[in-house]
C-alpha positions in Angstrom: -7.0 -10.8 -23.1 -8.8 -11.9 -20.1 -12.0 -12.5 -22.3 -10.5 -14.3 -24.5 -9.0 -16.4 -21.4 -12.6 -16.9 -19.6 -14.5 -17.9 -23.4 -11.7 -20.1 -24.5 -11.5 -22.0 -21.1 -15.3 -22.2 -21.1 -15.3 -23.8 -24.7 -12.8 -26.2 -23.9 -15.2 -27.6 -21.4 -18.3 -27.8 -23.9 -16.5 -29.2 -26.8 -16.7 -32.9 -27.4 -13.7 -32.6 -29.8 -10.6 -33.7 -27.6 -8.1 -32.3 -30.3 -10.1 -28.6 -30.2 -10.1 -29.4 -26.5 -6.8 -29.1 -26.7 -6.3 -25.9 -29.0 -9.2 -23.8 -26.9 -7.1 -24.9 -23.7 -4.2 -23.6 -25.4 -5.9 -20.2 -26.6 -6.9 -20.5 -22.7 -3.6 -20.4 -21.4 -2.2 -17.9 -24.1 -4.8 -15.4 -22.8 -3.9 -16.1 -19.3 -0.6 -15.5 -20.1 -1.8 -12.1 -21.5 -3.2 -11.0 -18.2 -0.2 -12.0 -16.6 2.2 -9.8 -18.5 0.0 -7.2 -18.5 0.1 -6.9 -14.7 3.7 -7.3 -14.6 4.0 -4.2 -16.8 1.7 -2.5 -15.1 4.6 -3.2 -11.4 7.5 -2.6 -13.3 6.0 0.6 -14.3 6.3 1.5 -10.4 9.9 0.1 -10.2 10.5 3.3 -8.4 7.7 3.3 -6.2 9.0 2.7 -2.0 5.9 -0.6 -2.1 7.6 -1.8 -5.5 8.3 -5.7 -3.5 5.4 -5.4 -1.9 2.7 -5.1 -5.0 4.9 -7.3 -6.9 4.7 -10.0 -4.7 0.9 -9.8 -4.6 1.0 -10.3 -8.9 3.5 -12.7 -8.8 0.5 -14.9 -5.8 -2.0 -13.9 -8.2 -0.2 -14.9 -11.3 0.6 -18.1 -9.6 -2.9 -18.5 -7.9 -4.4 -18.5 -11.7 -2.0 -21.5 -13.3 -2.8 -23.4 -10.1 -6.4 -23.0 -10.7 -5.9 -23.3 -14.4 -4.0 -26.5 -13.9 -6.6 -27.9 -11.4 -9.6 -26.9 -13.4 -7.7 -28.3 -16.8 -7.0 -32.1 -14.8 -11.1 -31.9 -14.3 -11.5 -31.2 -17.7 -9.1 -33.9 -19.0 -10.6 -36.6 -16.5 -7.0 -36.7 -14.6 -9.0 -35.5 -11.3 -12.0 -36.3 -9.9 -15.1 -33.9 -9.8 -14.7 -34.4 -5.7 -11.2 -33.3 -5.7 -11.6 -30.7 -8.2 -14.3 -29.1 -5.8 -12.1 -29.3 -2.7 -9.9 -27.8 -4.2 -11.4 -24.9 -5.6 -13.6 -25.1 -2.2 -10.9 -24.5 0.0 -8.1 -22.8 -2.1 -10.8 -19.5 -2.4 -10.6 -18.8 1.0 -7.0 -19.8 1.8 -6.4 -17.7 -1.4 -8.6 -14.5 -0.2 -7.5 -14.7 3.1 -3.6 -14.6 2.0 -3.9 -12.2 0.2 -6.1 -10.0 1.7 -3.2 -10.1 3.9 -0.6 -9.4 1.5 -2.7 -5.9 0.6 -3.2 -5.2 3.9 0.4 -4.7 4.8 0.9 -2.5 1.1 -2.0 -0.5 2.7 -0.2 -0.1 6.5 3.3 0.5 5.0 1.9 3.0 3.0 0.4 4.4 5.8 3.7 4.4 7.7 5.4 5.8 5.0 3.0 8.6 4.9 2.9 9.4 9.0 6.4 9.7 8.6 6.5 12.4 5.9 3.9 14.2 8.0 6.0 14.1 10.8 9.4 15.0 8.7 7.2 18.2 7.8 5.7 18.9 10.9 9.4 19.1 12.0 10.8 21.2 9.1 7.8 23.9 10.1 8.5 23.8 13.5 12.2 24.8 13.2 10.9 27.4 10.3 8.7 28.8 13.0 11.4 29.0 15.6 14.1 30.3 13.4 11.4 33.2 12.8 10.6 33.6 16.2 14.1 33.6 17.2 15.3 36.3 14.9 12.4 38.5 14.7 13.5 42.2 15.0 9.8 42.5 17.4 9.2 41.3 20.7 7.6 37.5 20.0 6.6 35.2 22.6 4.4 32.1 22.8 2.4 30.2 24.4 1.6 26.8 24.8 -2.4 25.3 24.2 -2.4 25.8 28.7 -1.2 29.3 27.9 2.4 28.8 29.7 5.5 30.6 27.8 7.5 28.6 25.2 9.2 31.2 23.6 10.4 34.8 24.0 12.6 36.2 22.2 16.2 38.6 22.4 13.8 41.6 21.3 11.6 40.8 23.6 14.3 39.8 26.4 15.8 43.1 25.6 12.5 45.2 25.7 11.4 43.8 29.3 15.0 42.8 30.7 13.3 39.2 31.3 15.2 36.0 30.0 13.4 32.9 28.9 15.4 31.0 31.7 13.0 33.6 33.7 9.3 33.4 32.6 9.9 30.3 30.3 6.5 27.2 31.7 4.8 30.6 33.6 1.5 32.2 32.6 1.3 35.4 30.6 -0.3 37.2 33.7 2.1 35.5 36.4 5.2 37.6 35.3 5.9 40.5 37.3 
C-alpha cells in the first residue's frame, strides 16, 4: 500500500492531465489510507499491552502528520499554494514533526523502562522474603552476613545451638562474638 501511495502521488505531479490528476491523487490518498489502517491494526493488536495510549497516540500524530503533508503537498500540486509556502512548510514541519515525536517515543521508551525496574524490584522482593522464610525455618544453624561481613541473620537453630539471640550478635562481625 505505501508504494502504491508514494508512485501514485508522484504521478499526479508529472501528469499534465488535470482529470488523471485527480484520479492518481485519489489512488494517492486511498493508499495512504492503507498505511493508516494498517498501523492501527497493528495498536489494536496490543490493546492489552500497559503502553497501549502511549503507541497509539504516536500512529494517530503520524497518521495525522501524513494528511497534513498530503494536503499541503496536494494545494502545491493544484496551484492553491505557493512553491514558497509549500517549502516552509515542509521546511519547518520536518523538524517540529521529528522533534515531537521523537519525544512522544521517548517517553514509550522510559515508561517502559519504569515499568520494567519495577517488576525487577517486585522480584527482587519476592526472593528476598523466599530467602528469609528459608533462613528462618531451616532445621541447621544459618546465619548471614552482610557485603561488610556484619550479621543479618541467625536463626532459632542456630540461637538454640550457641544460646546467642539475634538481638545479641545481630550488625557485629563473625569474629567479634564471644
Amino acid at each position: 500500500a505505501s508504494f502504491s501511495f508514494c508512485w501514485a502521488a508522484w504521478l499526479a505531479q508529472l501528469t499534465p492531465i488535470f482529470f488523471l490528476r485527480w484520479a492518481l491523487f485519489g489512488a494517492a490518498l486511498l493508499g495512504a489510507s492503507f498505511v493508516v489502517l494498517d498501523q492501527l491494526m497493528l495498536v489494536a493488536a496490543h490493546c492489552q499491552d500497559e503502553q497501549f495510549g502511549l503507541k497509539f497516540s504516536v500512529v494517530l500524530y503520524q497518521a495525522s502528520a501524513m494528511f497534513v503533508y498530503g494536503a499541503v503537498y496536494t494545494f502545491g500540486r493544484f496551484g492553491m499554494i505557493s512553491s514558497r509556502s509549500e517549502q516552509l512548510f515542509f521546511a519547518y514541519g520536518d523538524s517540529s514533526i521529528c522533534i515531537v515525536q521523537g519525544a512522544l517515543l521517548s517517553a514509550i521508551r522510559h515508561k517502559e523502562s519504569l515499568f520494567h525496574m519495577q517488576r525487577l524490584w517486585r522480584d527482587a522482593a519476592t526472593a528476598k522474603e523466599d530467602l528469609d522464610n528459608v533462613i528462618r525455618k531451616a532445621c541447621v544453624p544459618v546465619f548471614t552476613l552482610d557485603l561488610r561481613g556484619q550479621i543479618v541473620a541467625w536463626n532459632k537453630s542456630l540461637q538454640a545451638l550457641t544460646g546467642l539471640d539475634i538481638n545479641d550478635v545481630g550488625g557485629k562481625r563473625l569474629g567479634d562474638i564471644s
